[in-house]
N, C-alpha and C positions, 0 to 999 in steps of 0.2 A: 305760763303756769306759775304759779304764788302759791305756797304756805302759807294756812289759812290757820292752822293750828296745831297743837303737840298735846298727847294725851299719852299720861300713863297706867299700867294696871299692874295689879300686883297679885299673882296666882301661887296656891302654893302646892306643887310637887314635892318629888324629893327633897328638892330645895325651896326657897321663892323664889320665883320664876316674874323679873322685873322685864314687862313689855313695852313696849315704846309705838304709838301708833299717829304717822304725820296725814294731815288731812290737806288737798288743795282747793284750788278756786272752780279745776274744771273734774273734780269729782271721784278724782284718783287718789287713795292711802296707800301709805305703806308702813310696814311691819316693822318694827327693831327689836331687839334684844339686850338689854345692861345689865342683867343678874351679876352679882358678885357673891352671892351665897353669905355676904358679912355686913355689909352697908348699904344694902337696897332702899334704904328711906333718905337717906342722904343721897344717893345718887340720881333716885327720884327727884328730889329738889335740884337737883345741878340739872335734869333734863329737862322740867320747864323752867327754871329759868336761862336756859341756854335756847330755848324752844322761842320764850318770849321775846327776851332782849336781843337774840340775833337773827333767829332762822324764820320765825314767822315774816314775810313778806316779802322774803326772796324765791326765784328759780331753783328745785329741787334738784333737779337734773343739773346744777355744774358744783357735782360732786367733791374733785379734787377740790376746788376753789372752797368750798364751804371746810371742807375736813381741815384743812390746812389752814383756815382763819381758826377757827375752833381751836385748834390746836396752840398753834402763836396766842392767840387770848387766855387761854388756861393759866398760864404765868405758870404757877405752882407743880411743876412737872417733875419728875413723873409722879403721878397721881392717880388712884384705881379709878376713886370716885370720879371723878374729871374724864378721864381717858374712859371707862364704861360708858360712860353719857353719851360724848362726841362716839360711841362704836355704835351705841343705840340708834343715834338721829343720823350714822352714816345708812346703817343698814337699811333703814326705810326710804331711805331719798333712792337705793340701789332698787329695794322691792318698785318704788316709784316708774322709776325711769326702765326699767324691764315691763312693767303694765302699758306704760305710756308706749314703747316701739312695739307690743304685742311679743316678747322674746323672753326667755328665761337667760337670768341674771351671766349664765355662765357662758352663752354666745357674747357678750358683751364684751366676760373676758379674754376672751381669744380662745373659745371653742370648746367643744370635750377633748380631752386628752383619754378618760376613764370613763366609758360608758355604764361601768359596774363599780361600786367598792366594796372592797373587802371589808369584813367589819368587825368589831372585838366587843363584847361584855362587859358593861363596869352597873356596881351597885349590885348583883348578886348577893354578894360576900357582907349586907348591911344587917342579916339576921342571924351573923353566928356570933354564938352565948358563949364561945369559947375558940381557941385557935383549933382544936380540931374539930369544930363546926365547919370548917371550910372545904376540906374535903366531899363532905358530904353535898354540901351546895354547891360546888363544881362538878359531882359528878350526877348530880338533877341534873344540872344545866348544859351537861352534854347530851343529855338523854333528851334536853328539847332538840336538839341539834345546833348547840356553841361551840365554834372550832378557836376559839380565841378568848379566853378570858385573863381577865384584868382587878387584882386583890391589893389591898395593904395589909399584910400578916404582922403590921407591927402596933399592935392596939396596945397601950399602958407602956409605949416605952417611947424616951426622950431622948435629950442631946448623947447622954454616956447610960449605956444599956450594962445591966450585970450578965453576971454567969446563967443565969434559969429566963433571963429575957432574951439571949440571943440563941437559947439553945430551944426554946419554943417560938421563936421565927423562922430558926431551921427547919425543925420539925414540921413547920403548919404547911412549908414550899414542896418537904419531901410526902408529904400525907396527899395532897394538890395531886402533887404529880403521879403517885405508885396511883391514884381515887380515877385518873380523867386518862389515863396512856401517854403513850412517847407522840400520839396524831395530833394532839393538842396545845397549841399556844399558851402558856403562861407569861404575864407581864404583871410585876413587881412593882405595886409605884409604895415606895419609900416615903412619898408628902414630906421631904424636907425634915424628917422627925430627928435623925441623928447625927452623929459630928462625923467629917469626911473620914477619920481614921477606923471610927465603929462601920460606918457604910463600905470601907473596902473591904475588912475583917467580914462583915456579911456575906456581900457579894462573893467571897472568893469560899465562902461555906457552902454556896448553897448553886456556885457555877453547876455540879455533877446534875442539878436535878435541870439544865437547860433550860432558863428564863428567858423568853426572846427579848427581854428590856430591863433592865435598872432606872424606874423614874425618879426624879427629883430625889436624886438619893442625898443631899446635905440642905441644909437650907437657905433660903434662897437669898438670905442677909450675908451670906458667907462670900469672900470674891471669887469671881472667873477660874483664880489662879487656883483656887481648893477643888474646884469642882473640876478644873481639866487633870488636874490629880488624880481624881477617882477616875477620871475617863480611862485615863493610861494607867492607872494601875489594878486594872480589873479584866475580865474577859467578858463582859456581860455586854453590850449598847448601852448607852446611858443615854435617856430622854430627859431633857430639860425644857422651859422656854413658856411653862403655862402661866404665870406672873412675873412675867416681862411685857413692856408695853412698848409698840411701836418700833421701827426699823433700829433704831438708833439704841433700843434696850438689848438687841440679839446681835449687837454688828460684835463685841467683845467676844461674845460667845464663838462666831465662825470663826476671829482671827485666833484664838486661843484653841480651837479645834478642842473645847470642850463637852462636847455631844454629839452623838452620832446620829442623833434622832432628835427634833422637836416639836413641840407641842405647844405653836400658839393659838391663844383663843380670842378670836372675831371679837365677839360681845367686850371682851377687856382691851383686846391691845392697837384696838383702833379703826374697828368696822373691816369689813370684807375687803376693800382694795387696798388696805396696809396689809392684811394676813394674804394675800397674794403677793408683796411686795418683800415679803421676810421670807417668803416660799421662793419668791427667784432668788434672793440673794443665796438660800439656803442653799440651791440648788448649785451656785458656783461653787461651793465649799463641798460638795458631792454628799449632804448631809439629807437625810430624808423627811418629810416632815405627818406626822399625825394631829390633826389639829385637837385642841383640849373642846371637849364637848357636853362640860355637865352645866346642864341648863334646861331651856327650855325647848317648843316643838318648833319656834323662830329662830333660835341660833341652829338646829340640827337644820334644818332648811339654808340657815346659809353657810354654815360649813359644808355642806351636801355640793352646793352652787360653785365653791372654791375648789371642793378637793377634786373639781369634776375637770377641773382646767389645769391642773400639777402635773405635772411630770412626773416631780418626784416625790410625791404621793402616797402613800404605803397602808394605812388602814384609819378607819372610822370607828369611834369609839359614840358606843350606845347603851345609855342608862336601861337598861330590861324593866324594871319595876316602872317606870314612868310611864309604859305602854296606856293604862286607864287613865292615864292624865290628858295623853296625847289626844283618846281615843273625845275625851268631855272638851277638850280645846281647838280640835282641828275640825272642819266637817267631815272632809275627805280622808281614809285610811292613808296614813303618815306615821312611820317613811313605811314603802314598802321594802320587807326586805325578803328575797327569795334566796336560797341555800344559801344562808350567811354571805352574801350580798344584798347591800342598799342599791335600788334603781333608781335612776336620775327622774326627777319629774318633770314634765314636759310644759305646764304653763307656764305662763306669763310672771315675770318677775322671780320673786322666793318658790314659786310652785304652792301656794299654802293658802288656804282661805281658815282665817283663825273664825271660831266662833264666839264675838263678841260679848255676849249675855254669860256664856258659861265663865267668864274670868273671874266673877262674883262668886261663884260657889263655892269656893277653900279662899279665904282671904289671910292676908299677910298673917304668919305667925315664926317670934322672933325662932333664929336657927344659932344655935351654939358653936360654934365653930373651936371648942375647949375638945368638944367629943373624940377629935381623930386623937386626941391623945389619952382618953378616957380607956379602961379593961374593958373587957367585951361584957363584963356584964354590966357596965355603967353605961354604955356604948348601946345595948341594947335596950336597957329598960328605960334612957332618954328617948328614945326611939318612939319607944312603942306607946307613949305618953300624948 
């Protein structure tokens, strides 16, 4: 079997949603994913030409051996754009070779561990005009039946937060919580916005109202040594790990026992059998992992494949509003999910048959990535534009 060719599409959801689709000699594609939400047109160029100049005419199926030239050739490491690419052309060589044995990706990897996941909400929380708009969209979205959601309450506020910005971050976690009950998971992700000493001072405000997580609470240019800071100086879990790439970006992070929870993502940090390979190390460290999942219906498909073979495992994170994205890109209803559980799907490969024609209908349109730090009303009316 030979790679005959590499073709990318550029769909836009929530996000743009960067596809990656390899073609062979005896009739078999497969699927990838290298959305980065910030440089999809560039990373687009790195995927053919990493398609052209390397992958087109080799054996898809000896996976390791392709990831690992890809990798060593990048030079310029670490790299989003670079390492997206190589996670896109991994992904589909995996979707490949699971069609080709007739098996889903995750007997591949050493079986189901999780026949069900548990799953969390994120992107609810993209239509509130104000911070206590969030309440109220948390407690919709219990009333669909959401046992787990997932917000940033810190809209308009940066590295060092004042007196009336920390005290309406409080306020939006304690309004969440009195709006949705004590049955309800709330998780915190921070996105990196403030400095580790405002992010403890947070955390330790807002411990009473029981957050199951602190994500990316400093930013992620800051070292190891700040962030296992806040780890130990908080009560919260802290999740980190979503912009870091490959084994070698998260080995700092276990030996410094700065996170209790991570969160890497497939589509960035080096295709499926790296984000299996940061899940076992993770797993010597006794560290849980949630893989990062805002993308497309190809990365939820192989994060889905991964998280089915973890041990240590813990929850699935799923964009809600994307559902009529999914619904115009996939043929087949993807993912299912029954009482806030994802069930594993049972074909061949990713479990996914994307519908090609439909990629064309929402075409690339640039995303600002200024917004997470934007007030909710700039937040929103960029939005809604």
């Amino acid at each position: 079997m030979k790679v005959t060719d590499v073709k990318t599409f550029i769909y836009r959801g929530s996000f743009n949603w960067l596809l990656v689709k390899v073609e062979t000699d005896e009739g078999i594609s497969g699927w990838g994913e290298a959305t980065t939400q910030s440089v999809d047109k560039a990373t687009e160029i790195a995927i053919r030409e990493m398609g052209e100049h390397y992958l087109i005419g080799k054996d898809p199926r000896q996976i390791e051996l392709h990831f690992s030239t890809m990798l060593r050739n990048s030079y310029w490491r670490p790299s989003l754009v670079l390492y997206s690419a190589i996670s896109g052309l991994e992904m589909a060589m995996w979707d490949i070779l699971g069609k080709s044995l007739n098996v889903p990706i995750y007997t591949l990897l050493g079986g189901v561990c999780n026949p069900r996941l548990k799953v969390y909400h994120n992107g609810w929380w993209f239509l509130a005009k104000s911070y206590k708009d969030y309440a109220r969209l948390a407690k919709d979205m219990v009333s669909k039946g959401a046992k787990a959601l997932k917000f940033d309450p810190l809209q308009g506020c940066d590295y060092f937060i004042d007196r009336e910005q920390f005290k309406q971050v409080v306020e939006a976690i304690q309004l969440v919580r009195e709006a949705v009950g004590d049955d309800v998971e709330l998780m915190i992700d921070v996105h990196g916005k403030v400095s580790p000493d405002n992010s403890i001072k947070l955390a330790r405000a807002v411990e009473q109202y029981r957050p199951y997580w602190w994500e990316e609470p400093i930013p992620t240019d800051a070292s190891m040594d700040d962030l296992a800071r806040v780890a130990s100086s908080i009560n919260i879990p802290v999740v980190a790990g979503e912009r870091l790439y490959t084994r070698w970006g998260f080995r700092d992070l276990f030996e410094k026992r700065a996170a209790t929870i991570i969160n890497p993502d497939s589509k960035n940090a080096g295709g499926i059998l790296e984000t299996k390979k940061i899940a076992d190390m993770a797993n010597a460290y006794y560290v849980s992992v949630t893989p990062h999942s805002a993308g497309g219906p190809v990365l939820t498909a192989a994060s889905i494949q991964i998280e089915a073979t973890m041990p240590n495992f813990l929850m699935h994170e799923f964009f809600s509003p994307d559902m009529p994205y999914y619904k115009e890109t996939v043929k087949d209803p993807f993912p299912v999910i029954k009482d806030e559980f994802v069930e594993l799907p049972t074909k061949p490969g990713l479990g996914i048959e994307i519908n090609e024609e439909a990629l064309s209908k929402r075409p690339y349109k640039y995303f600002n990535l200024s917004g997470l730090w934007d007030t909710h009303e700039e937040w929103s009316a960029a939005r809604s534009k």
